[in-house]
N, C-alpha and C positions, 0 to 999 in steps of 0.2 A: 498466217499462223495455222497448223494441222488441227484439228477437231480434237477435241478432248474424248475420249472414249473409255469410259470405265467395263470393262470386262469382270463377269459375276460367272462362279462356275459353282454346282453343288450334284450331290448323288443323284437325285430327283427334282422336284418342282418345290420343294421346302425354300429351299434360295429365295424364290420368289416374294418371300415375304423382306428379305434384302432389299431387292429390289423396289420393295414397296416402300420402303422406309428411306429410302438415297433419294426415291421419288418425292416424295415429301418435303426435305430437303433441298433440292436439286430440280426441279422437275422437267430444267429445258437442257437435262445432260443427255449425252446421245451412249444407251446401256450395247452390251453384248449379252447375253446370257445364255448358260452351257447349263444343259442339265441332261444329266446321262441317264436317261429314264428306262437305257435297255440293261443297267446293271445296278441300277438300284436293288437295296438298301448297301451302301458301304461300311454301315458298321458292322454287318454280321463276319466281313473278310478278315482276311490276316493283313500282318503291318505291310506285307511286301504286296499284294495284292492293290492293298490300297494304296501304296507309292508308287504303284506301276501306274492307274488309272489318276491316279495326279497329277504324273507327268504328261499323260497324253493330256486329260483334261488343257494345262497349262498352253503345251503348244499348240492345242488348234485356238484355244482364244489368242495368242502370239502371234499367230496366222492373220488374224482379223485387226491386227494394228492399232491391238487396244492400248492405252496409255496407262490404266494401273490393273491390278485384279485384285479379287478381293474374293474370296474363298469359305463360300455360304456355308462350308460343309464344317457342321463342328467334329466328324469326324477326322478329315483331311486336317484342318488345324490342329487339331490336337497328335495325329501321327505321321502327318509327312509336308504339313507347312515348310521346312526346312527344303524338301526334292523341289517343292514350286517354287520356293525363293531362287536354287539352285539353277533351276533352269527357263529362268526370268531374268529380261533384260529390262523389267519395268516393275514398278514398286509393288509388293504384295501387301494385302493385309488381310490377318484372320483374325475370326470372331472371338476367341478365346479371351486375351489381352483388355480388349476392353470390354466386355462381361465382368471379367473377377477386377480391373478397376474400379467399377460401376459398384458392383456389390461391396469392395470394401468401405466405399464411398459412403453409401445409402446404409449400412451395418452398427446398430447400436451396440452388439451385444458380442460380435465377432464370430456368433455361431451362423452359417452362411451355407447351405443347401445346392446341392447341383444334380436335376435328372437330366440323363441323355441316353445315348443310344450305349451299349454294351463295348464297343469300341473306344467310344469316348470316357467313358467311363475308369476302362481298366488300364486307357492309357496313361491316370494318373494326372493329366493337364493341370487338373482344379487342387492343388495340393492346396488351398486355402481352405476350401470344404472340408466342413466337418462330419458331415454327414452326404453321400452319396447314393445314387438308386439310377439303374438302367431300366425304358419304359421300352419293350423290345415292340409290345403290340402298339404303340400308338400311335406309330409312325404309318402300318399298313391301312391302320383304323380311319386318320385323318386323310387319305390320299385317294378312299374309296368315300367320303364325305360324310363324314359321321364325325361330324361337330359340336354335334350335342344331341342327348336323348339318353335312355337308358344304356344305351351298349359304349360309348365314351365313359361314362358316367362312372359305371362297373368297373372300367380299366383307372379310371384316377386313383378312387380308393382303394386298386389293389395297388397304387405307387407310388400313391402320394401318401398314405397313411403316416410311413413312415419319418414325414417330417411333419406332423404335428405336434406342435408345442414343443419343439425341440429345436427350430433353428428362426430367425426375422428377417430373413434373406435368402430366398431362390433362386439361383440362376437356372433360366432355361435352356437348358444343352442343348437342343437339338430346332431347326429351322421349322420343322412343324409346331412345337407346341404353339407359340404367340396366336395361331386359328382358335384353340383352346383356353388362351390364357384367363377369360373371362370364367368358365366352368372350374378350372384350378385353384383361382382365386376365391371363386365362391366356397369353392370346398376346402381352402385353407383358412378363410378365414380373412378380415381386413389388415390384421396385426401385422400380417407376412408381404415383405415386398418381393414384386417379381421384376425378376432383372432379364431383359430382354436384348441379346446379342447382337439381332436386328435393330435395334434400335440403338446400340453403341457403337456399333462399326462405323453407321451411318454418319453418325458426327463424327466420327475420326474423318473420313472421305470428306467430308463437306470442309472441315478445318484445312484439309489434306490443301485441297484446292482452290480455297481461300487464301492461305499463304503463296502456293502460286502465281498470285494475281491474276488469276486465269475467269474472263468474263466470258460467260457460257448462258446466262442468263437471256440472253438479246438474240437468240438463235434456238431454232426448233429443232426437238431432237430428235433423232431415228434410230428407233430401238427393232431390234432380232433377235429372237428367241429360237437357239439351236438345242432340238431333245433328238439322243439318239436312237428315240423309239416313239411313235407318235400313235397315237390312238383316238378312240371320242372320249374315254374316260379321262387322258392324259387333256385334253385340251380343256374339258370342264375343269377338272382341278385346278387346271392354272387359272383360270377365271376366277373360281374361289379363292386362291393365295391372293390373287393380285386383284380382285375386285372389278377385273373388264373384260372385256373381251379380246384377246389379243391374237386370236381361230388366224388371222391372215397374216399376222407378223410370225408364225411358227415355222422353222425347215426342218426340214430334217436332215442328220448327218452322219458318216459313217466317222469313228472314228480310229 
């Protein structure tokens, strides 16, 4: 029987927290993971921009003879999920779907919260959301590691403010914040739950492959981390998404 291979694709290294989550899950699954670090941020582009970089995203993890993908980017799910479904011969899934399941799930009051990135946003995805907010700085903030202190700190309350006392469910748009969620949640308060995208794709993938009958458990896995721009900054970051060191599993690739 072929190796089971889950393939992870995202704008930057925010995915990684995917990753970390499937890991959990999963731990003896064998990942791919594509993180386009030389065109990061994808939400600032236009919709055609970002479906053009989806589809290449798509084919080079296709290349590596992954078995499903799953598409860290909440921008890409939410504007060109459809191109990667398109041009996939193996199951997709994006984070969007089960985030706002999760939230209506977890939602006493039905008023239910979504930050992400400005793309994500205006693309409308979260029509459940009652209230919406794009966090355009938090994404560069978090990737240069400013996790907590005052200079994070500054940037919640200019964007989180706006869901205080007004919604008991947040979904996190965007693959960076869950680094943050602990500071978010301090500043919202305990009332508010935080729904984490990463954390519900991941049981979808796990259910996914559980009804496959597929024993992946009994075999060690062998993960690669392909960024199409590699740096020292880029390599500490992913240590901080994903909590290890992974400096020797990293390639670089043109795409």
């Amino acid at each position: 029987m072929e190796s089971f291979i889950i393939g992870v694709f995202d704008s930057g290294l925010g995915g990684l927290t995917v990753v970390k989550e499937i890991k959990k899950l999963l731990p003896n699954v064998s990942l791919v993971y594509l993180g386009d670090t030389a065109r990061v941020p994808y939400g600032t582009r236009s919709k055609e921009t970002i479906e053009k970089f989806a589809k290449e995203d798509t084919l080079f993890l296709l290349s590596k003879n992954v078995s499903c993908i799953v598409v860290a980017c909440n921008t890409v799910s939410s504007l060109a999920l459809d191109i990667v479904k398109k041009n996939s011969n193996v199951p997709v899934f994006g984070v969007i779907d089960p985030a706002i399941n999760k939230a209506l799930e977890v939602t006493k009051s039905g008023r239910i919260g979504i930050v992400g990135t400005r793309a994500t946003i205006n693309s409308n995805s979260y029509k459940e959301a009652s209230i919406r907010a794009h966090a355009s700085m938090l994404v560069p903030l978090i990737e240069e590691g400013f996790i907590e202190g005052p200079e994070i700190n500054l940037f919640i309350d200019k964007y989180f403010l706006i869901f205080k006392e007004k919604i008991d469910t947040l979904i996190l748009g965007c693959t960076h914040y869950p680094l943050i969620k602990s500071q978010i949640k301090k500043y919202l308060g305990e009332k508010i739950k935080l729904v984490d995208p990463a954390e519900e794709v991941s049981k979808v993938i796990y259910d996914y492959i559980i009804k496959l009958n597929r024993n992946i458990n009994d075999k060690e896995s062998s993960d690669i981390y392909f960024l199409t721009d590699v740096n020292e900054r880029f390599v500490k970051t992913a240590e901080l998404f994903l909590g290890q060191d992974i400096s020797k599993k990293i390639r670089k690739v043109n795409l």
